[in-house]
LOBA-584225 format. One record per residue (C-alpha): x, y, z; residue number from 0. Coordinates in Angstrom, 2 decimals. Example, Ala and Ser with C-alpha at 12.3 -4.5 7.8 and 13.67 -1.06 7.14 Angstrom:
ATOM         x         y         z   seq
ATOM     12.30     -4.50      7.80     0
ATOM     13.67     -1.06      7.14     1
//
This chain:
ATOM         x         y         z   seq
ATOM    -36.31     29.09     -3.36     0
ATOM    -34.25     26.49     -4.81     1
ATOM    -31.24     28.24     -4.81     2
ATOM    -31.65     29.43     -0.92     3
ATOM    -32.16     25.62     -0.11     4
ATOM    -28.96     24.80     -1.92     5
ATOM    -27.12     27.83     -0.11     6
ATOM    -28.31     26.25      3.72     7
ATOM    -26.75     22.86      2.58     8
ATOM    -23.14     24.46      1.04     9
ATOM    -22.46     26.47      4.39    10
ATOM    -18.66     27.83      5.09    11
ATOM    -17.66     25.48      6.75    12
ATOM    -18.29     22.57      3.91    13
ATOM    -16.41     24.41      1.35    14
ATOM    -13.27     25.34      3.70    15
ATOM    -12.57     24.45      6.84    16
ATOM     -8.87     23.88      9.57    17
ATOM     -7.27     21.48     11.18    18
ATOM     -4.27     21.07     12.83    19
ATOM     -3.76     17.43     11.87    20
ATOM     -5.09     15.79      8.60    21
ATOM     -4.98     12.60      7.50    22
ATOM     -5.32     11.54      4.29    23
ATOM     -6.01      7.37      4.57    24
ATOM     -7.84      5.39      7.40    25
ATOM     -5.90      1.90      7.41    26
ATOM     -3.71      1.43     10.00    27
ATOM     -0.83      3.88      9.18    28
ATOM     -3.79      6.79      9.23    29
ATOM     -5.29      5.41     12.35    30
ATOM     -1.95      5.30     14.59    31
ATOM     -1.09      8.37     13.46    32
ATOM     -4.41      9.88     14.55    33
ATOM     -5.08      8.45     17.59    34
ATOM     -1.59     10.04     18.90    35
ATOM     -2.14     13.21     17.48    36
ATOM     -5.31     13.26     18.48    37
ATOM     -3.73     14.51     22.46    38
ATOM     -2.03     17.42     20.65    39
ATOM     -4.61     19.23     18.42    40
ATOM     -8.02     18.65     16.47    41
ATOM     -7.41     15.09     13.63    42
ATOM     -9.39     14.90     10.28    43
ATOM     -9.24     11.95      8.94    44
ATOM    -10.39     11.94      4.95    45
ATOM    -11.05      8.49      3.30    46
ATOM    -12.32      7.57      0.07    47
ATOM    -14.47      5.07      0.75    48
ATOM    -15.89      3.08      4.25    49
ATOM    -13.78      3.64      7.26    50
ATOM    -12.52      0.05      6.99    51
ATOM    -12.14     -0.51      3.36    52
ATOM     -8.00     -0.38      3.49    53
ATOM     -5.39     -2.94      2.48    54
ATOM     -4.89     -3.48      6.32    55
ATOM     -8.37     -5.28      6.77    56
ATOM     -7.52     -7.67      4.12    57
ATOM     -3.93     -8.53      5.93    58
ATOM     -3.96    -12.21      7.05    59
ATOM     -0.70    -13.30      7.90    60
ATOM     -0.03    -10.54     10.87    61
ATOM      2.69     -8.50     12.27    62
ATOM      6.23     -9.29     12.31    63
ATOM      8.09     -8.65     15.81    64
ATOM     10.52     -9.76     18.26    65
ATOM      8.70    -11.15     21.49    66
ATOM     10.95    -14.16     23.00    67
ATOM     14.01    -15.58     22.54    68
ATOM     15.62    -17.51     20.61    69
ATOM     14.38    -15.09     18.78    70
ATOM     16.77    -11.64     18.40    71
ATOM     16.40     -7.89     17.31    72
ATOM     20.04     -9.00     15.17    73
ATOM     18.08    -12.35     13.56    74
ATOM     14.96    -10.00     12.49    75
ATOM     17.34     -7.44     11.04    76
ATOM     18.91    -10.24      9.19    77
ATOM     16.40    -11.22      7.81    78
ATOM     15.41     -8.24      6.55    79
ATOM     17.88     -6.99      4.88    80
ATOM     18.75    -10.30      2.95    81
ATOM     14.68    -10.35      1.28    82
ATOM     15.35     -6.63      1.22    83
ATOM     18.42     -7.48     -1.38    84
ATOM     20.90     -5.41      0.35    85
ATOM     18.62     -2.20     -0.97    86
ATOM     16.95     -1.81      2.85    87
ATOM     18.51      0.96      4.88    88
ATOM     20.53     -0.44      7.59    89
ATOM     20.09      1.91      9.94    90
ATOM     15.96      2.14      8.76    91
ATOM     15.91     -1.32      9.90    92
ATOM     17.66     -1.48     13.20    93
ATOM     15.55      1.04     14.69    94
ATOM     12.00     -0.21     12.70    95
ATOM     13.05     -3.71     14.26    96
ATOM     14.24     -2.68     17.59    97
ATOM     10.56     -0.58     18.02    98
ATOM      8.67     -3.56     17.21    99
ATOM      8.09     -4.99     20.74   100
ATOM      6.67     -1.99     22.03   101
ATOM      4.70     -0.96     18.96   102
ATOM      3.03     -4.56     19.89   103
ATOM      2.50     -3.77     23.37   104
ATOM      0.45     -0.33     22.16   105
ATOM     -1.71     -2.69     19.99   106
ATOM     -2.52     -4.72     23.01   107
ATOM     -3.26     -1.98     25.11   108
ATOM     -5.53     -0.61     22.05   109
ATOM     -7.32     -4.01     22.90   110
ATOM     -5.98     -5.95     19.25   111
ATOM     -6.76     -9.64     20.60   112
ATOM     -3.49    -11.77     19.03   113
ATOM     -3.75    -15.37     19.25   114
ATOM     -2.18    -16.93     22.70   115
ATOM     -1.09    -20.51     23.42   116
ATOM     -2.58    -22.23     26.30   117
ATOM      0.19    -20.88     28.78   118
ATOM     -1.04    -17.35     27.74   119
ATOM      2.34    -16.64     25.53   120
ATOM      1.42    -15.20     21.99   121
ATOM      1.10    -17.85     19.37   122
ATOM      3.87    -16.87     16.94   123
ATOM      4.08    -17.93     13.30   124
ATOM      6.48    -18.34     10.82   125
ATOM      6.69    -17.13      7.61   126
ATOM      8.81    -16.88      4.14   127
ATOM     11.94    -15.76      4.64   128
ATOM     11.94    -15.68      8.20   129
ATOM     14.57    -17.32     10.23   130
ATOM     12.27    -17.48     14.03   131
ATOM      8.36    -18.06     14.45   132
ATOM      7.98    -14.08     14.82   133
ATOM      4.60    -13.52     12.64   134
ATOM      1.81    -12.48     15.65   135
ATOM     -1.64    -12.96     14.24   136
ATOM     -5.20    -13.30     14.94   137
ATOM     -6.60    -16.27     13.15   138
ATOM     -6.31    -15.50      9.64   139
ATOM     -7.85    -12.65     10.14   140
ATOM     -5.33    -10.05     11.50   141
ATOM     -5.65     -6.86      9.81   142
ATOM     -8.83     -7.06     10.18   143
ATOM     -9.06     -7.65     13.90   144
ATOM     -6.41     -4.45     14.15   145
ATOM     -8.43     -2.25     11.93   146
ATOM    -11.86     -2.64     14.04   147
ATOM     -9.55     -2.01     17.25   148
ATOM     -8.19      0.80     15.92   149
ATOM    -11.41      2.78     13.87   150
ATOM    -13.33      1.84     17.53   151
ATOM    -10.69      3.79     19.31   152
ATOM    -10.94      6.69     16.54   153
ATOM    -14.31      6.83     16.31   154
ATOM    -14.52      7.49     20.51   155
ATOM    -12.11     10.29     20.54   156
ATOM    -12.90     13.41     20.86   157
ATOM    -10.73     14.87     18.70   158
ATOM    -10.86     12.96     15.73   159
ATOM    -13.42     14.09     13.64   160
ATOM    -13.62     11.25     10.36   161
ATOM    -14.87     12.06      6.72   162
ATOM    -15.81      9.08      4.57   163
ATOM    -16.28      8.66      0.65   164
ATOM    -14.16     12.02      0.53   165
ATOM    -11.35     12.01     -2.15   166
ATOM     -8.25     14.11     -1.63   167
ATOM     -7.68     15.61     -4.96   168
ATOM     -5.17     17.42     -4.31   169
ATOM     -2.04     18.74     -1.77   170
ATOM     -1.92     22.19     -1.78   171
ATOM      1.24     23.51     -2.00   172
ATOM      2.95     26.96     -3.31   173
ATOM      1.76     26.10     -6.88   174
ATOM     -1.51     27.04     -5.66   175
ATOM     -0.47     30.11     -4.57   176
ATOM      0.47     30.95     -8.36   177
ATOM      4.28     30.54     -7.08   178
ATOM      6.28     28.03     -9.46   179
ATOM      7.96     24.90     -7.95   180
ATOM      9.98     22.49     -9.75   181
ATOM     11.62     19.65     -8.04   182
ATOM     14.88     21.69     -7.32   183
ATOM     12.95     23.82     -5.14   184
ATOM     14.20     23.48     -1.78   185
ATOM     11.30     24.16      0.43   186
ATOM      7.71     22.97     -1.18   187
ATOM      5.76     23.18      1.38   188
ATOM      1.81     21.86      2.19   189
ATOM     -0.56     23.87      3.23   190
ATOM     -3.41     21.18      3.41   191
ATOM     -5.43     19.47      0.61   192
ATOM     -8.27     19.55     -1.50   193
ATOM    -11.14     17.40     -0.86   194
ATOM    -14.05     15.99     -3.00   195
ATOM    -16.85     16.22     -0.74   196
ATOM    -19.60     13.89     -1.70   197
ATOM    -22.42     15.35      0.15   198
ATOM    -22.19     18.92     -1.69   199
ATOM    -19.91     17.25     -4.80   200
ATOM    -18.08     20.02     -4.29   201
ATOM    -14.04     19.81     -3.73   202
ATOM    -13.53     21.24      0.21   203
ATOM    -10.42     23.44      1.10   204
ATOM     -8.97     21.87      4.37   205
ATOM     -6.29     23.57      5.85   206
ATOM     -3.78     21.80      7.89   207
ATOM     -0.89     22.07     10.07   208
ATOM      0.52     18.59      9.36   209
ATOM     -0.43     16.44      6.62   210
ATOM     -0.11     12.72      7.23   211
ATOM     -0.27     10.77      3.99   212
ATOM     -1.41      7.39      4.30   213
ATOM     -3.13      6.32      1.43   214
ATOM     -2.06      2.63      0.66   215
ATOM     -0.77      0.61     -2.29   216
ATOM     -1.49      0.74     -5.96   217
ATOM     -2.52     -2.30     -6.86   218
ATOM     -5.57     -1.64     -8.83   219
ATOM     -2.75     -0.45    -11.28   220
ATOM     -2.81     -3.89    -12.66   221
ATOM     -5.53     -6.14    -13.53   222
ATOM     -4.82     -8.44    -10.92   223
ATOM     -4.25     -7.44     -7.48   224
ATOM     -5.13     -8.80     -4.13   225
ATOM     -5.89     -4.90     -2.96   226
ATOM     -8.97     -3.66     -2.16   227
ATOM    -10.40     -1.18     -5.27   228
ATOM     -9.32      2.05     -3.52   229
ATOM     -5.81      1.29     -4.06   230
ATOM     -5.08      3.24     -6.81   231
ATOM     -1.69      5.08     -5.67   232
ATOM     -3.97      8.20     -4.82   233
ATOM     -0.85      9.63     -2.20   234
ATOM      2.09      8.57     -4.08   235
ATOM      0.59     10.12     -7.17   236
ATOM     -0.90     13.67     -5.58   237
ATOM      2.61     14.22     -3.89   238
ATOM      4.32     13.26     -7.63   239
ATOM      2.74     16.05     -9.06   240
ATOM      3.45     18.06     -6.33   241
ATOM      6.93     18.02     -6.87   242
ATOM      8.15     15.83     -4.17   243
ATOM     10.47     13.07     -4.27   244
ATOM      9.08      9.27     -5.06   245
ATOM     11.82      6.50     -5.16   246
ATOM     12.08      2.80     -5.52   247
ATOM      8.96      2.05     -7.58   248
ATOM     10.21     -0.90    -10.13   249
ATOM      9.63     -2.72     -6.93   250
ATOM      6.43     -4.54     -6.97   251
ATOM      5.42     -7.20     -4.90   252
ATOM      2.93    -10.01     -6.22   253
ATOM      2.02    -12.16     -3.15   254
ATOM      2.65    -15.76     -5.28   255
ATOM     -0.52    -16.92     -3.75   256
ATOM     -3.81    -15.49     -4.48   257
ATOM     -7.04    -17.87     -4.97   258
ATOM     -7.08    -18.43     -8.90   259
ATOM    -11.02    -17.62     -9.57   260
ATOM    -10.78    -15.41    -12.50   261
ATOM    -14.75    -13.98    -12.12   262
ATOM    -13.09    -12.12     -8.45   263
ATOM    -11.86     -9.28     -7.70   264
ATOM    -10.23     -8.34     -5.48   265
ATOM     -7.94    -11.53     -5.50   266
ATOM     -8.46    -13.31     -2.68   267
ATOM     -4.99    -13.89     -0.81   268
ATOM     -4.07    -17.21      0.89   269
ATOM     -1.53    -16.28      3.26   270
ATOM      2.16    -17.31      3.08   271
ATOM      1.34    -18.69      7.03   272
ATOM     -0.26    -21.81      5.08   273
ATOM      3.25    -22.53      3.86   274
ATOM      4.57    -21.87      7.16   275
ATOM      2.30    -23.99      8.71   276
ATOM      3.45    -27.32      5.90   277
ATOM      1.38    -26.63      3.29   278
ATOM      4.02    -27.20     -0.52   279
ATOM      3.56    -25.27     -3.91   280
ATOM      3.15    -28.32     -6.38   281
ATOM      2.30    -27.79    -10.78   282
ATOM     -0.66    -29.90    -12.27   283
ATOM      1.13    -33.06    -11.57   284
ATOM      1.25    -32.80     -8.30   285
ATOM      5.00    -32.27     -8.28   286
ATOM      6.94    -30.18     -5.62   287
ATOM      8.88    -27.84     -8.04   288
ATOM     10.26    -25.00     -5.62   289
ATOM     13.17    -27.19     -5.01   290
ATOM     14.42    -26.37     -7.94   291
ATOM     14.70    -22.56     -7.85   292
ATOM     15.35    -22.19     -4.06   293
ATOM     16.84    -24.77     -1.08   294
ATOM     13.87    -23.12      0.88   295
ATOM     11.34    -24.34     -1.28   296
ATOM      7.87    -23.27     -0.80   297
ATOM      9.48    -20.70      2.14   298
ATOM     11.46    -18.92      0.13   299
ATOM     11.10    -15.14     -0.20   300
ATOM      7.71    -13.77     -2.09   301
ATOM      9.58    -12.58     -5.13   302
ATOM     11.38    -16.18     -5.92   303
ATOM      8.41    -17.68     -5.26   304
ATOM      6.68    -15.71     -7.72   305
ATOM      9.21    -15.46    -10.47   306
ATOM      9.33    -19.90     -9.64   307
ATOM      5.23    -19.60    -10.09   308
ATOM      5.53    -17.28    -13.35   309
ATOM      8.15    -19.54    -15.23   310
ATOM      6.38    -23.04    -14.14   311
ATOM      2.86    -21.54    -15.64   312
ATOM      4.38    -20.98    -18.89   313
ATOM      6.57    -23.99    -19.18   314
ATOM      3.89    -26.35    -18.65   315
ATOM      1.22    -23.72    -20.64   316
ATOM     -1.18    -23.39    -17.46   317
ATOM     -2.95    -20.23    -15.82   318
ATOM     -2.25    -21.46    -12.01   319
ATOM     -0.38    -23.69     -9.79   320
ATOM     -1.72    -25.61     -6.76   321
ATOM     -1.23    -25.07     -3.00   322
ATOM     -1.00    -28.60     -1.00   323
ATOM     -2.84    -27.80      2.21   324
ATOM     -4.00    -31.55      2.90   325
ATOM     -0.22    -31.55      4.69   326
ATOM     -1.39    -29.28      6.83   327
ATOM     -3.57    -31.04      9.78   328
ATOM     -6.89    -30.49      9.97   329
ATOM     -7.62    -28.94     13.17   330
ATOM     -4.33    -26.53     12.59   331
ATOM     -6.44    -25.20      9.30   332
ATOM    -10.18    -24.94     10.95   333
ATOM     -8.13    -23.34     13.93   334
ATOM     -5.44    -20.97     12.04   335
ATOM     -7.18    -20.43      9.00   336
ATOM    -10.78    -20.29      9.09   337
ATOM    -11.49    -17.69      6.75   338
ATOM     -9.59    -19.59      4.09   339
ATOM    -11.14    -22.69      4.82   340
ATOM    -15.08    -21.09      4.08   341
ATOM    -13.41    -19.11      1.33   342
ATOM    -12.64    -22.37     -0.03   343
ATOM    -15.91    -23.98      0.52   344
ATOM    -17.75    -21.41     -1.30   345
ATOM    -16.58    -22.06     -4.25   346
ATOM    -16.12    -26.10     -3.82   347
ATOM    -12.60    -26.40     -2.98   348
ATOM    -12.30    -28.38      0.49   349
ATOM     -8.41    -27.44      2.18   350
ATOM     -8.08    -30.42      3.91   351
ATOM     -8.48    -32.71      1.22   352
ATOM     -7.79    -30.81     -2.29   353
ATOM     -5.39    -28.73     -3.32   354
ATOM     -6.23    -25.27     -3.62   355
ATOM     -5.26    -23.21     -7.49   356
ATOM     -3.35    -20.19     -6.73   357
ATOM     -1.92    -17.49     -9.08   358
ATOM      0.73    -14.48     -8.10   359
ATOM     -1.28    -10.84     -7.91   360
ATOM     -0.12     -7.30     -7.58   361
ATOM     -0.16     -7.19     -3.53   362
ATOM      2.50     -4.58     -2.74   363
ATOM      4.45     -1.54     -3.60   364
ATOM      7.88     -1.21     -1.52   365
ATOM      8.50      1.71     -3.48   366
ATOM      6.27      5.02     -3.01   367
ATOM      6.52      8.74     -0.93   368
ATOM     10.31      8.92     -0.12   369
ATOM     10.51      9.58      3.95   370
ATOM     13.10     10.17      6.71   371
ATOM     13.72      7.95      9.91   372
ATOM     11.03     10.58     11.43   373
ATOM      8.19     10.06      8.32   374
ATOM      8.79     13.40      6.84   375
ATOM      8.48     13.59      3.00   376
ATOM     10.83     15.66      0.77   377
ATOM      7.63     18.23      0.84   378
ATOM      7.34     20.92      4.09   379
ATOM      4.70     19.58      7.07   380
ATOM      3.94     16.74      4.92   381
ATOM      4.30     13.34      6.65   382
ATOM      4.11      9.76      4.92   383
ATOM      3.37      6.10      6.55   384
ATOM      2.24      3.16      5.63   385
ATOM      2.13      1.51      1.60   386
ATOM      2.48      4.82      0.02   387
ATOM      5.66      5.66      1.72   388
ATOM      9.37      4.54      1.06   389
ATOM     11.37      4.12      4.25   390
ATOM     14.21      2.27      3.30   391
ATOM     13.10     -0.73      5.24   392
ATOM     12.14     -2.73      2.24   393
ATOM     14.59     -2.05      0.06   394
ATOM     14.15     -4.44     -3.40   395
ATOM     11.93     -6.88     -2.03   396
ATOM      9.72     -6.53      1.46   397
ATOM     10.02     -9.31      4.26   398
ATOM      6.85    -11.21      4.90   399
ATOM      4.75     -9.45      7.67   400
ATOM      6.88     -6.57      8.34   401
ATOM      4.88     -4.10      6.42   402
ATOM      1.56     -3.54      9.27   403
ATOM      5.07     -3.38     11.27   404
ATOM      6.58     -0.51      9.30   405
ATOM      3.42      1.54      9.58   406
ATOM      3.31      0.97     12.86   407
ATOM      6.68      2.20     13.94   408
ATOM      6.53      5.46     11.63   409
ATOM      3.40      6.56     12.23   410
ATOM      4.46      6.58     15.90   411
ATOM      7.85      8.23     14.51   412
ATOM      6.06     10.63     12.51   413
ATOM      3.80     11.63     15.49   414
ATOM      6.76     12.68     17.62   415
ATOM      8.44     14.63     15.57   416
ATOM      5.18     16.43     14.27   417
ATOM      3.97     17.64     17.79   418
ATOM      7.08     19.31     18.02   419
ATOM      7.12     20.99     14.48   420
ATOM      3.68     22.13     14.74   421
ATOM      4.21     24.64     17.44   422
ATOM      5.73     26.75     14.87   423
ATOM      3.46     26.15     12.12   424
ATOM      0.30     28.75     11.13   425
ATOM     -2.32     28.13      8.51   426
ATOM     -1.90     29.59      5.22   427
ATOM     -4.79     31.72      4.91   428
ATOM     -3.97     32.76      1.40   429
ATOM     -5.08     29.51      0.22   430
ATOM     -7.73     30.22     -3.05   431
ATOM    -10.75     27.63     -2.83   432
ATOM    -10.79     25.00     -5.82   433
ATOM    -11.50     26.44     -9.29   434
ATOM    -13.95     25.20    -11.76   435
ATOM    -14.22     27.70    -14.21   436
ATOM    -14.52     26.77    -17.45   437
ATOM    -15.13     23.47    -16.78   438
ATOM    -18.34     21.48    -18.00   439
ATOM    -20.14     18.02    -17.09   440
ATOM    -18.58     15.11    -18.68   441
ATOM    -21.06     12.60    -20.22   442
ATOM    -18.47     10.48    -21.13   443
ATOM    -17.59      7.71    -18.64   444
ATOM    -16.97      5.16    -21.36   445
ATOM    -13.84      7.02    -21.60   446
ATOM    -12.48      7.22    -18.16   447
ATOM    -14.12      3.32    -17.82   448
ATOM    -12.36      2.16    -20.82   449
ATOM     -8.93      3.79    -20.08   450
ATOM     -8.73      2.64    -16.71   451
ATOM     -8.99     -1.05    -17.93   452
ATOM     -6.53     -0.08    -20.85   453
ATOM     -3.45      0.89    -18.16   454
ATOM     -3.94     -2.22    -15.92   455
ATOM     -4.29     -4.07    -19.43   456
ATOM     -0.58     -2.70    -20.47   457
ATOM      0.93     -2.38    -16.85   458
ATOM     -0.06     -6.74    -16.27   459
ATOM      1.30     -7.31    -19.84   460
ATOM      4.40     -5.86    -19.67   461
ATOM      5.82     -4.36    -16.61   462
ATOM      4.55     -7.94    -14.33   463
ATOM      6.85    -10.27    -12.81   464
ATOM      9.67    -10.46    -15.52   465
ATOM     10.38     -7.24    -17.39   466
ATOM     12.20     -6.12    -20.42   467
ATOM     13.25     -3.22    -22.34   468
ATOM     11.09     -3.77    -25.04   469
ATOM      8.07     -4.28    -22.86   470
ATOM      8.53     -1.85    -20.78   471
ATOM      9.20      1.08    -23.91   472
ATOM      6.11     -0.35    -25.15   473
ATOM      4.00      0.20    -21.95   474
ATOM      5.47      3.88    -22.13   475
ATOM      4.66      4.53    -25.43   476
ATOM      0.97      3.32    -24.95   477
ATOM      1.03      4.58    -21.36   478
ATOM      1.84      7.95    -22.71   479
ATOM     -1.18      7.90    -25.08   480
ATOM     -3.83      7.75    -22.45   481
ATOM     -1.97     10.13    -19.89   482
ATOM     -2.02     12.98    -22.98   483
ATOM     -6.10     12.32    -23.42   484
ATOM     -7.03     11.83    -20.14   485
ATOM     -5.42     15.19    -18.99   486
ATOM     -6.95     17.00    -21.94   487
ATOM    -10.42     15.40    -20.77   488
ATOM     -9.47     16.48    -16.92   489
ATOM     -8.72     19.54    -17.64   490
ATOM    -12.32     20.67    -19.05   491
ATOM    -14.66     18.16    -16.88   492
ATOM    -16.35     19.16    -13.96   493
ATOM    -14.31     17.18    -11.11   494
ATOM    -15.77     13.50    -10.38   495
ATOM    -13.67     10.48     -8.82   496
ATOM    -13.63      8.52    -11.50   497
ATOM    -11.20     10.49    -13.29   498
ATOM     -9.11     11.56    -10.49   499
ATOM     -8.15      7.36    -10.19   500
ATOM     -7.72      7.20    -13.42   501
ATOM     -5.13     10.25    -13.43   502
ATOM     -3.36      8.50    -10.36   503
ATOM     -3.34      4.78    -11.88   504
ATOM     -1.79      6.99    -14.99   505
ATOM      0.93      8.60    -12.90   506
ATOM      1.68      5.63    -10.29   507
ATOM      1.79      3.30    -13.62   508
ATOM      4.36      5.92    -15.33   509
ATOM      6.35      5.63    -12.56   510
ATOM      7.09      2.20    -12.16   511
ATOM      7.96      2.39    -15.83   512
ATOM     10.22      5.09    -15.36   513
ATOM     12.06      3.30    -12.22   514
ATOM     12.00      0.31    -14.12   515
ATOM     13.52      1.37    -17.34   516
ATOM     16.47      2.96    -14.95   517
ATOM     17.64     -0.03    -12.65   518
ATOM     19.61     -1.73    -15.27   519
ATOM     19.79     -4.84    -13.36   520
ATOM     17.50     -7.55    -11.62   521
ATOM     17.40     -7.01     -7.91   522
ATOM     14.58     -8.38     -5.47   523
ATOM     11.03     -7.71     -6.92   524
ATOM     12.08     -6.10    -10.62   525
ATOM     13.64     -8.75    -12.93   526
ATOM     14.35     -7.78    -16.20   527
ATOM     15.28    -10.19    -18.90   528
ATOM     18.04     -7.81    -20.09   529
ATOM     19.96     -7.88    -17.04   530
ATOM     19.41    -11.41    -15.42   531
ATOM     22.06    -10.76    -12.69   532
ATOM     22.90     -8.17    -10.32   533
ATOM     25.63     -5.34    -12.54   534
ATOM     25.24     -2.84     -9.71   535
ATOM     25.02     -0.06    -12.74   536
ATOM     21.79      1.01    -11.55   537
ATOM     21.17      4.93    -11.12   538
ATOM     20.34      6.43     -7.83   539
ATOM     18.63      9.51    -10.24   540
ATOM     15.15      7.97    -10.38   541
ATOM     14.71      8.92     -6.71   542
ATOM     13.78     12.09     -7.36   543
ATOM     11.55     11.66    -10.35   544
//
């Protein structure tokens, strides 16, 4: 009787089912992508957690774009490429930046509510390393307000049907087929993915025309991050293993300002539109110090900022710096920045008359799934958008704003291009369904618990803000210790979450040490102590690792 019961729950079509369009990630490069699709063919949407529970709810500044003058296409792609280091794509960023206005007006028409002055213009901000007021937000709230839009519109459609607390495992690819890929092979190609399905806790076979990867950052690789929990490089690390071709990840953004309350996490991130709006970075003293490591002071680009942060902390022996918000007026702050303001509050800290402690945190990874001007990986029918891809726009170091841009634009990109390709695409029905022979329970979380604090304990200590070849050799060789047990321990366990995280912090962690170890130079977001100054020596054959 029991087993019958168990056989009505497990029907066919939880253990395997098609698609034309998946999509692995539900923040707004997942979302775009979807709701376009969605007029061409039948969208699942996998995430691994709540619909909204994405990097792009927790976005505050907003969206970078051209809207009036004197304000240009040329100034945005400027300023681009100069935070960018001269690593951004040219050509990536002319079109990215020339898209922007319209990508906007699709937002609107989506029903995103951006802030408006009193003559009905949008109210435009200004952030670090911006040249115009460009930034459009809503309050300080913006990602939010766009992801709500956006999941309302997803969940109304048709179309889309959306699976949450569902972990892609997997991409299924020609190695599942029993054929052997290596990362010469020419044409890897994905078939789909497999899916942990929580309901049965069983991993699902979907099969897919397209497969959009949109997975977000990986900042839960370190110990302090400003990401939400589920950003543990799940895409960049699935398509790693597949074979397919990751660039650019030395390059790790840590926003300079995150709330300093050690008992929280995530980090709560005070946007760089406080120091656009007046407020100054001072130390303990109360002294304005960015002067000193950049004419643009407390505007300067996030990875000067940060560096300026890093070195003043251990110079004067502290664990924070303060943000001066009382320059900022008072109505501007319970206007522009409520959220911060009650934030604040909470936890006694009053904006408008104290300073508030900040700390840098892990907030972005400009590296991730290498993609073309059109989205498309290095892998067959597999698309990327969004945090886990690498454009080109961002090159060493990503401009404030422009990354809710970037998804924007490529998802869009991506869409075009795959309505076309998919009219020659079938399923691959030889696809086998996940295999768990041999494989038992694992009663030992301590492990997988234990190890995943042990990576973000080595990846914070030594491959942070400033970097050298002794620390990062020594986050390898400890790094490679926990990657050799944790596989073993995969490898007979019955599949659970836990340990698929831990696998991708492992990989995603491996790979910034990799990159790292092979730009033998500073540039934007990686500095290394060994090579204070641009040498230009660096080797373009990390790319493909």
């Amino acid at each position: 009787m029991h087993f019958q019961s168990y056989l009505k729950i497990i029907s066919m079509n939880d253990i395997r089912k098609k698609v034309d369009f998946l999509v692995i990630g539900s923040g707004v490069a997942g979302l775009c992508f979807a709701l376009k699709a969605a007029n061409y063919g039948k969208v699942c949407i996998v995430t691994k957690a709540k619909m909204d529970d994405t990097s792009t709810k927790y976005a505050q500044g907003g969206v970078a774009a051209v809207m009036y003058s004197p304000d240009t296409y040329e100034k945005h792609i400027e300023d681009t490429m100069i935070a960018g280091d001269e690593l951004s794509d040219r050509h990536i960023v002319e079109l990215t930046i020339r898209e922007s206005t319209e990508r906007i007006m699709e937002l609107v028409e989506w029903g995103v509510d951006f802030d408006k002055t009193k003559s009905g213009k949008f109210a435009l901000a200004k952030e670090g390393g911006h040249s115009e007021f460009r930034v459009l937000h809503h309050k300080d709230v913006t990602g939010l307000e766009i992801e709500q839009k956006l999941i309302k519109a997803a969940q109304q459609n048709p179309n889309i049907e959306i699976m949450e607390n569902a972990l892609a495992v997997e991409i299924i690819t020609q190695h599942h087929l029993g054929v052997t890929v290596s990362r010469r092979t020419p044409d890897i190609t994905c078939y789909g993915a497999y899916i942990y399905n929580p309901k049965t806790k069983k991993v699902m076979t979907i099969l897919s025309k397209i497969t959009m990867m949109a997975t977000g950052g990986i900042g839960t690789v370190y110990g302090n991050t400003t990401n939400p929990t589920v950003a543990t490089g799940d895409g960049i690390a699935m398509v790693y293993r597949a074979k397919g071709a990751v660039r650019g990840m030395e390059f790790v953004q840590f926003h300079p300002t995150s709330l300093y309350n050690p008992s929280e996490r995530p980090s709560f991130l005070i946007t760089e539109a406080m120091r656009g709006a007046g407020a100054i970075l001072k130390n303990k003293d109360g002294e304005e110090f960015m002067r000193k490591y950049d004419e643009r002071g407390s505007l300067a680009p996030r990875d000067i900022v940060a560096r300026a942060i890093d070195n003043e902390m251990k110079i004067k022996g502290i664990d924070h710096v303060y943000l001066d918000t009382t320059l900022i007026p008072k109505h501007e702050i319970f206007t522009h920045f409520p959220n911060i303001y009650a934030k604040c509050l909470s936890i006694g800290i009053d904006p408008t008359k104290e300073m508030i402690p900040v700390v840098p945190a892990a907030h972005y990874s400009c590296g991730g799934i290498q993609v073309d001007e059109w989205g498309r990986s290095s892998i067959l029918h597999l698309y990327a958008s969004g945090e886990c891809a690498s454009t080109g726009l961002h090159g060493a170091n990503r401009l404030a704003s422009n990354s809710l841009l970037e998804a924007l634009v490529f998802s869009h990109r991506a869409c075009l291009n795959a309505v076309e390709a998919i009219k020659s695409i079938d399923f691959c029905d030889e696809v086998p369904d996940w295999d768990t022979e041999g494989t038992v329970l694992n009663e030992e979380m301590v492990l997988i618990t234990q190890s995943m604090k042990e990576v973000q304990m080595i990846m914070s200590s030594y491959v942070g803000i400033v970097r050298s070849n002794l620390r990062l050799q020594r986050a390898f060789d400890r790094l490679d210790i926990i990657y050799k047990e944790t596989e073993e321990l995969y490898k007979r366990s019955i599949l659970i979450p836990e340990i698929c995280e831990l696998r991708n912090v492992i990989n995603v962690g491996y790979l910034i040490i990799r990159h790292a170890m092979e730009r033998k130079e500073s540039r934007g977001l990686h500095y290394s102590l060994d090579y204070p100054e641009h040498t230009d020596v660096s080797q373009s054959k990390h790319d493909m690792l």
